[in-house]
C-alpha positions in Angstrom: 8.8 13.9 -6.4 8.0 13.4 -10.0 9.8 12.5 -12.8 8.6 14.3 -15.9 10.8 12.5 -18.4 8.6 11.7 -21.3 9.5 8.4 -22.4 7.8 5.1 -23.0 6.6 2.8 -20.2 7.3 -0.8 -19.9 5.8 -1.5 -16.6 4.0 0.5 -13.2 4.4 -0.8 -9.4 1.6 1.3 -7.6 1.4 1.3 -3.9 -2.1 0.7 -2.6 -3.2 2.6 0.4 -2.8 6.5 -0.3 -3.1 5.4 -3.9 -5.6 2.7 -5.1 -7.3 2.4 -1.3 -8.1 5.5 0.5 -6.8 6.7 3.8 -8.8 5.9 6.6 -11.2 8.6 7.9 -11.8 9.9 11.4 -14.4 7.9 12.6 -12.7 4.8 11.1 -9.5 5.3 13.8 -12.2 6.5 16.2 -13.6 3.5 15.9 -10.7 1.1 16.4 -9.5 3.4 19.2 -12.7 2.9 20.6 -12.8 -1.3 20.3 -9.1 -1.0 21.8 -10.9 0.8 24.7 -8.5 3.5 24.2 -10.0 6.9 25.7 -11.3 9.4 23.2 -9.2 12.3 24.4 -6.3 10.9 23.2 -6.9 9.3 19.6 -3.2 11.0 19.2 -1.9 8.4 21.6 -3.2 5.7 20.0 -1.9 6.5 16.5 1.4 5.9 18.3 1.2 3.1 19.9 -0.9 1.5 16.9 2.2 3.1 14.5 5.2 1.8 16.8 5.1 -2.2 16.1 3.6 -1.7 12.8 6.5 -2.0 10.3 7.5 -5.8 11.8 3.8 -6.5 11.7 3.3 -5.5 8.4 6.7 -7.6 7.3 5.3 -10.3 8.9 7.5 -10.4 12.0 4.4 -9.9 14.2 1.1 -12.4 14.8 -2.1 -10.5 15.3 -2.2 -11.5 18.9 1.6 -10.1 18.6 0.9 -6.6 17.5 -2.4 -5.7 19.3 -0.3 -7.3 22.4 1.9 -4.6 21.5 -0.5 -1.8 21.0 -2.4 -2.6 23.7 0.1 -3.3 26.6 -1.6 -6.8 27.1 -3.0 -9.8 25.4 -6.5 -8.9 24.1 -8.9 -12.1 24.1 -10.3 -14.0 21.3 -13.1 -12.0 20.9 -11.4 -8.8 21.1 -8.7 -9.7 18.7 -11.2 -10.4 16.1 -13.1 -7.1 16.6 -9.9 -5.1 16.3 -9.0 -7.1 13.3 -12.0 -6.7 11.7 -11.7 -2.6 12.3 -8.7 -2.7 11.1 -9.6 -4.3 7.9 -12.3 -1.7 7.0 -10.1 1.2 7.9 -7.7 0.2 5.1 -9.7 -1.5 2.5 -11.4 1.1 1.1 -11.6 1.5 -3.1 -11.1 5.5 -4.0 -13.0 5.2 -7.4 -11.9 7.7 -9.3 -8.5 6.0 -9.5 -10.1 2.6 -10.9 -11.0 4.5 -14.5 -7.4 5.4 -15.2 -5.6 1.4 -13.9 -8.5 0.5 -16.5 -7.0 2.2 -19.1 -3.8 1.3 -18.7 -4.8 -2.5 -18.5 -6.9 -2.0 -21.6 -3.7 -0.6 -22.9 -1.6 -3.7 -21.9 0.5 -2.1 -19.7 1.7 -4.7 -16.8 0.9 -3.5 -13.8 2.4 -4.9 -9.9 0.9 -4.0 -6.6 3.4 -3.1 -4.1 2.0 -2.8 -0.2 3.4 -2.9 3.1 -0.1 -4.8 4.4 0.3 -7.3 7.3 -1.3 -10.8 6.5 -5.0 -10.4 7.0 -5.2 -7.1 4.8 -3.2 -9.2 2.2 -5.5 -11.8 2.0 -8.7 -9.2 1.8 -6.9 -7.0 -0.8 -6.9 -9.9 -3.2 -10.6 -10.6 -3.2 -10.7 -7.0 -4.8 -11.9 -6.9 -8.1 -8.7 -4.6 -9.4 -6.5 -7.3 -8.2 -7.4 -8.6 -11.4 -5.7 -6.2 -13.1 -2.6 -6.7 -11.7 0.1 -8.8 -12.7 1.1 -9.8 -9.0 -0.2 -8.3 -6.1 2.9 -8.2 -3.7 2.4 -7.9 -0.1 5.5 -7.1 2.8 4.0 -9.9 5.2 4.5 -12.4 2.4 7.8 -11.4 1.2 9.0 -10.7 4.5 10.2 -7.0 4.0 8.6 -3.6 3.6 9.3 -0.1 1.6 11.7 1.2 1.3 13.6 -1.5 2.0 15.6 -1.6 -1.9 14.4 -5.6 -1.9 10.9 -4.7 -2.1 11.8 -2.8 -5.4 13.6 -6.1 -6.4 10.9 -8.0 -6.5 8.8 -5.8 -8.0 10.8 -5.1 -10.3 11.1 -8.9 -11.4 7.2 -9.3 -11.6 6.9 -6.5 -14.2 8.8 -8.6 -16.0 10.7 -5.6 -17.6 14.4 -5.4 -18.0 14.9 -2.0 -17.9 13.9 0.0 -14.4 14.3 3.1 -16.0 11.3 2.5 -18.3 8.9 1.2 -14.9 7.0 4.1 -12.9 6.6 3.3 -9.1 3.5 5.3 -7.7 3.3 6.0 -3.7 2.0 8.5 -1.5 5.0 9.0 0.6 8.0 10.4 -0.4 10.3 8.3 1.2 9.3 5.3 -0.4 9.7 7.3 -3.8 12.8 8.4 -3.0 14.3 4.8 -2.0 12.5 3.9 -5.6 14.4 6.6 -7.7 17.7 4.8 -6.4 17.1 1.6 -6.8 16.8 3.1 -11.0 12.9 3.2 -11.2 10.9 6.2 -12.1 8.8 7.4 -9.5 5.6 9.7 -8.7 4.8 11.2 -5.7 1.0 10.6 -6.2 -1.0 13.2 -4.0 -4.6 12.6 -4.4 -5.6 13.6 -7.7 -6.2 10.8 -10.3 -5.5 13.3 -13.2 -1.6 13.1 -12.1 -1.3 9.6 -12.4 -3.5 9.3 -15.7 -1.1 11.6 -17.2 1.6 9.7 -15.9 0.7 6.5 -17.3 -0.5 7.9 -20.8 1.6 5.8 -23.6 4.3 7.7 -24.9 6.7 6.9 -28.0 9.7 5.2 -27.4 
């Protein structure tokens, strides 16, 4: 879902994952199915279970030991949470490049731009030792505000640290329809960003008022 409305931009809330980060690969869930001691016939399975507690973990509702408790059917120890944790890290905290040209046109541009993720409190605090988080206004996390997308009061606050007053004139970028969707009726523009970096360039080029 795009909106193709040509008018002038006050402010963009870009998601991260799907957008600035880069879906995790194969191997990468291979390999936290693997730490998990999951069996490696049935990676499927362990997307669901991994998927099933993951909204209250990423709003903060859920501990590590909570979640991987979850996911796992039982308490992993020490060790093993920290293993899973750190799998979990690199499997979301990958940089796609060729995204980084055009946010550095738009910041050179002066164009405020807000981070908007549903990441749990570890990949939070990794995210913002990034060096595009400078870039960004606010980096706004779900574990730290204690609600994810598409929940209309993640938009809110969003909204409020673009500092524009108009949410008509502020572009909300996302790789999943849904959370576009729930964007568009809070009043903000929205594009349904699908992988090529061209899309959101054009989307963010400065237009007259």
């Amino acid at each position: 879902m795009t909106r193709t409305t040509r008018t002038r931009l006050d402010a963009v809330i870009l998601d991260y994952n799907g957008v600035i980060g880069l879906q995790p690969t194969y191997t990468q869930w291979l390999r936290l199915a693997r730490t998990a001691s999951w069996p490696d016939d049935d990676l499927t399975g362990f997307q669901r279970a991994f998927w099933s507690a993951r909204e209250p973990y990423d709003a903060g509702q859920l501990s590590d030991l909570a979640y991987w408790a979850r996911v796992l059917g039982s308490h992993p120890g020490p060790r093993l949470l920290h293993e899973l944790r750190t799998a979990d890290t690199d499997m979301w905290t990958g940089t796609d490049e060729r995204v980084l040209p055009v946010l550095q046109r738009a910041h050179a541009a002066g164009l405020p731009m807000v981070l908007l993720s549903n990441a749990p409190a570890h990949l939070s605090d990794v995210l913002d030792t990034h060096p595009w988080r400078r870039m960004m206004r606010q980096a706004l996390y779900s574990a730290r505000l204690q609600v994810c997308k598409p929940d209309p009061a993640a938009y809110e606050h969003a909204l409020k640290a673009t500092g524009a007053g108009d949410p008509g004139r502020v572009l909300f970028v996302d790789d999943r329809p849904d959370n576009c969707r729930a964007a568009e009726e809070v009043g903000l523009r929205a594009l349904h960003y699908t992988g090529n970096p061209a899309d959101l360039a054009a989307a963010l080029t400065p237009t007259a008022a």
